[in-house]
N, C-alpha and C positions, 0 to 999 in steps of 0.2 A: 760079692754079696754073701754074707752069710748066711748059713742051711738053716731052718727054724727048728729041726732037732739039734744044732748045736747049740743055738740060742737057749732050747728048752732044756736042756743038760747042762747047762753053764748058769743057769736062771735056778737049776736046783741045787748045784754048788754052792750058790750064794744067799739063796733062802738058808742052808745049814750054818754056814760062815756067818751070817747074820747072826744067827740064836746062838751059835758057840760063843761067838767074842759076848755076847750082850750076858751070857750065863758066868763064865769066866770073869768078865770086868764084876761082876754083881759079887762076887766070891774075894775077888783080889784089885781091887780098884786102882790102886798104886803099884802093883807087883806089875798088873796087865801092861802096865800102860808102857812103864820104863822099861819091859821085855819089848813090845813091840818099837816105842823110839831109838831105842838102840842095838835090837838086831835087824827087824824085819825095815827099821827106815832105811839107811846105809843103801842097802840094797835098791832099794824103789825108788831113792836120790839117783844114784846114776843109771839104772835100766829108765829112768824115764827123762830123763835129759840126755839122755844117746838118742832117745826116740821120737823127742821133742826136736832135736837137731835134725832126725834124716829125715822129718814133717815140715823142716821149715820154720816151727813155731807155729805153722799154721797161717803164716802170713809170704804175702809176694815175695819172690825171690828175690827183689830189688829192697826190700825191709829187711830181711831176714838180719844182716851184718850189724845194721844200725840200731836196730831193736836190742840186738845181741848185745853189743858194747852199753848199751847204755841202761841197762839191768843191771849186767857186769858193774857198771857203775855206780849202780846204787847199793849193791849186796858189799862191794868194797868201803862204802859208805858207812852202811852198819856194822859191818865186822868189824871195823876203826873203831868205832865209839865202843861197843859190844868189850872189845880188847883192853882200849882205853879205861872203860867201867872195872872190868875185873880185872885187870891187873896193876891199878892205880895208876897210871902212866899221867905223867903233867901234861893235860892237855884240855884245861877249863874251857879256853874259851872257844873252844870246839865240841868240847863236848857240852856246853850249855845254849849253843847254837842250835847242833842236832838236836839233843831234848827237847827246846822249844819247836822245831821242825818237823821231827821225823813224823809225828803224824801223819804231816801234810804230805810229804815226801811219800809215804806208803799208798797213799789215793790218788798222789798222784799220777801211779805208775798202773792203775785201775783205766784211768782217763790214755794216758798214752795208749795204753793195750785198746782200748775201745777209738782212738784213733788210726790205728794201725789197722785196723782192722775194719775201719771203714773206707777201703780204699780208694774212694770215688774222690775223696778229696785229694788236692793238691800239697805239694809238700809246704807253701804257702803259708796256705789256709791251715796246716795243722799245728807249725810253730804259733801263729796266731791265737788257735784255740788252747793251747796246749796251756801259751804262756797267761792267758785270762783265767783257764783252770787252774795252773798252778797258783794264783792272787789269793783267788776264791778260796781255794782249800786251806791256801794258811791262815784266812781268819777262821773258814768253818772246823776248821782241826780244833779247834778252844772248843768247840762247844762240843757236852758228854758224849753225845751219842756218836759222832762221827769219831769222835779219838776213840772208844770205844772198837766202834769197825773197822776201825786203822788198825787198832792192838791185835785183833783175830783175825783180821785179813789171811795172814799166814801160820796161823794156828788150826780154831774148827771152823771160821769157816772156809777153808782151804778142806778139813778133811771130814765136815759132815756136808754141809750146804752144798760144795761144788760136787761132791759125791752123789747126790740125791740127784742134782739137778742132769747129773750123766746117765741116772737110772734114769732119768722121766724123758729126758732127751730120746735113748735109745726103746722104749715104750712106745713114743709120736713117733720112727721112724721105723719103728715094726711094732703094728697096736695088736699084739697075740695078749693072751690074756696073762701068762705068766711073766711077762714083761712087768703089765702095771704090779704084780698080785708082790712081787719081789719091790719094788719101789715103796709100796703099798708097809710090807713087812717092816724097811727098813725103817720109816717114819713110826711106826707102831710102836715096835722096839725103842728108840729115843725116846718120844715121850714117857713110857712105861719106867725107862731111867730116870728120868729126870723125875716121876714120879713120886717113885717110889727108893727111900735110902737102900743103899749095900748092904749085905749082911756083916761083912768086916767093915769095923770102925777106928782100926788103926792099919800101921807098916808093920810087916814083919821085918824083924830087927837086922835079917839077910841085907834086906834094900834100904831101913832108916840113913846110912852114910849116904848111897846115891841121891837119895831124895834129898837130903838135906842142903849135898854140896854142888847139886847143879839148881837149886833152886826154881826148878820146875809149878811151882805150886803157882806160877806167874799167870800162869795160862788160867787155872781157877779162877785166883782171884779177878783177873779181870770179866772174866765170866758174869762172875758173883755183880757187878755194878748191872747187868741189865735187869737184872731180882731190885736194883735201889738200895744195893748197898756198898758204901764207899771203901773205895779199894784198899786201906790202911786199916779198916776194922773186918776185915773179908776173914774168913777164919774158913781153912779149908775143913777142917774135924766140926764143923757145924751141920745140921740135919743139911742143907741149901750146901754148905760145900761138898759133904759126900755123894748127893744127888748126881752133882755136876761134876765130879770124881768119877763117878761110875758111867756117864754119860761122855766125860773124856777117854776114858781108858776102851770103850766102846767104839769111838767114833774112830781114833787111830788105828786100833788093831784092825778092824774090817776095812779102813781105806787103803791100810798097805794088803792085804789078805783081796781084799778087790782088783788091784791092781794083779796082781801074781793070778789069779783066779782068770782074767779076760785074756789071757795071752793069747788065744786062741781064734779069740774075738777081735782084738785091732791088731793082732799079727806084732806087737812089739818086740818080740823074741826073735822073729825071722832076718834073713840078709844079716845078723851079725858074725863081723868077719873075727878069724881065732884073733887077732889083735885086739878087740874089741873083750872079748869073753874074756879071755886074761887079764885088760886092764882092769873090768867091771868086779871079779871077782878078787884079782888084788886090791884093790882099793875098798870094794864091799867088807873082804876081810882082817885088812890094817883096822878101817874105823872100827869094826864089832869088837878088833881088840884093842884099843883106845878105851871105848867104853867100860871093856871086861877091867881095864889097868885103873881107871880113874873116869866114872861118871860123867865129873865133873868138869875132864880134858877133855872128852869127847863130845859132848854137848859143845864146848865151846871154837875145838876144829872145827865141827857138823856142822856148825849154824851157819855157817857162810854156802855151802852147798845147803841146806835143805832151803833156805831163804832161795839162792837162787834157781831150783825146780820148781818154788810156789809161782816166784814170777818171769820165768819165762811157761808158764803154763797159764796166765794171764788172758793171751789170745783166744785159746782155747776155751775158755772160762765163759769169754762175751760171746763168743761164737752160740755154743750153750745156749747160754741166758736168751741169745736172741730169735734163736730155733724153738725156744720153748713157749718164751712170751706169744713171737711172732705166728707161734701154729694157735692157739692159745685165742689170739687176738683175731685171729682168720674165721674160726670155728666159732667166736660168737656173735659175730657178724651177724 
């Protein structure tokens, strides 16, 4: 259990962490954001899928392996096509397979995680539903709005949505008042970006090559479609994209800086053995230098690891959702 002075000390770390990243992203919309993706991510990729692993995922011991491999299996999936994409590789009819699919492919690995994690069922009954869900989502994958939440799934809302919803989570399961008043904050902040434009309205010319050659503006534009506007006319340097610029570079910096900030709190740091601490920091520090050599290589090693932290942090996610809903649902009985 933790002390409700650590809580309340950790709950004012993060009230500050809030308003720095949201001042900073407002100043440097594009500088913030590509600092935090490619220093502060690296890092929060593998401390949190070391931590994910000695959790289980958060699911039975008996799931844990098969769950495991078959993420693996879909992050292998996208870094195919991913690779396939940018480095021209002959591989049409695979790659015009995924593209039609991946949608479906990314929800439906939302659906396995909320199978998995209902463990009352049989392994039966779950292929069964699994394989009905999987039908479903390939045709509802065509329609906007689900491709849409397929596109961000591993974007914001991986790093504002399931953010928030860890703040309200741990609020319902300790309701002190700095609990909500920090949850509270962070929802304030987002809107107030998204509200109102950044005061920079371009790159400084340091980062214009980063930006350009990892082509990060993917994440915007997709954004930009739930405003009703189509992803091929999405103009990030519009009032609507720098909004949603300053509201990205926001959401990532304080999800990684959140992460780093709770160590305290779900003990992620603890039991790791020196083998551990020297792989995480070799590897933490090959990628930041990857990134520092070329953006653009870095971004495209990364994606296969940051992809696979979003979903195997999936469990976790409906666990969440359903502690919230579920108290939620109790309370207005």
């Amino acid at each position: 259990m933790v002390k409700t002075q650590h809580l309340s000390v950790a709950n004012a770390i993060n009230a500050v962490l809030i308003v720095l990243s949201a001042v900073v992203a407002y100043w440097f919309p594009f500088e913030l954001f590509l600092f935090a993706y490619g220093v502060l991510g690296p890092i929060h990729y593998f401390t949190e899928i070391n931590w994910l692993h000695r959790k289980d995922y958060f699911l039975q011991k008996t799931d844990k392996q098969i769950f495991l491999w078959i993420m693996i299996g879909v992050m292998v999936l996208f870094t195919w096509y991913n690779l396939s994409f940018i480095t021209g590789f002959d591989g049409k009819a695979f790659s015009d397979f995924f593209k039609s699919y991946s949608k479906g492919i990314l929800l439906s690995t939302v659906v396995l995680a909320t199978l998995f994690v209902w463990n009352k069922l049989n392994s039966e009954r779950r292929v069964l539903y699994l394989a009905a869900s999987v039908v479903i989502l390939m045709v509802v994958q065509t329609w906007a709005v689900f491709g849409t939440i397929a596109l961000m799934l591993p974007t914001l809302i991986h790093v504002s949505l399931f953010t928030w919803l860890f703040m309200v989570q741990g609020a319902i399961k300790n309701p002190a008042w700095h609990n909500y008043a920090v949850a509270g904050i962070y929802l304030l902040v987002g809107i107030v970006l998204l509200a109102i434009p950044p005061f920079s309205k371009s790159i400084s010319q340091f980062f214009q090559a980063s930006w350009t050659e990892s082509r990060m503006e993917g994440i915007n534009t997709t954004a930009q479609t739930l405003f009703g506007i189509d992803k091929k006319n999405a103009d990030v340097f519009s009032n609507l994209g720098m909004r949603i610029q300053g509201f990205i570079a926001f959401a990532y910096t304080y999800h990684y800086l959140n992460w780093f900030s709770k160590a305290e709190i779900i003990k992620w740091n603890k039991n790791l053995t020196t083998s551990q601490i020297v792989l995480i920091i070799f590897l933490s520090v090959g990628s930041i230098g990857l990134y520092i050599y070329s953006y653009s290589v870095g971004v495209l090693v990364l994606l296969a690891v940051s992809l696979l932290h979003v979903l195997l942090e999936l469990p976790l996610n409906i666990l969440s959702i359903k502690q919230v809903f579920g108290t939620l649902r109790t309370r207005l009985k």
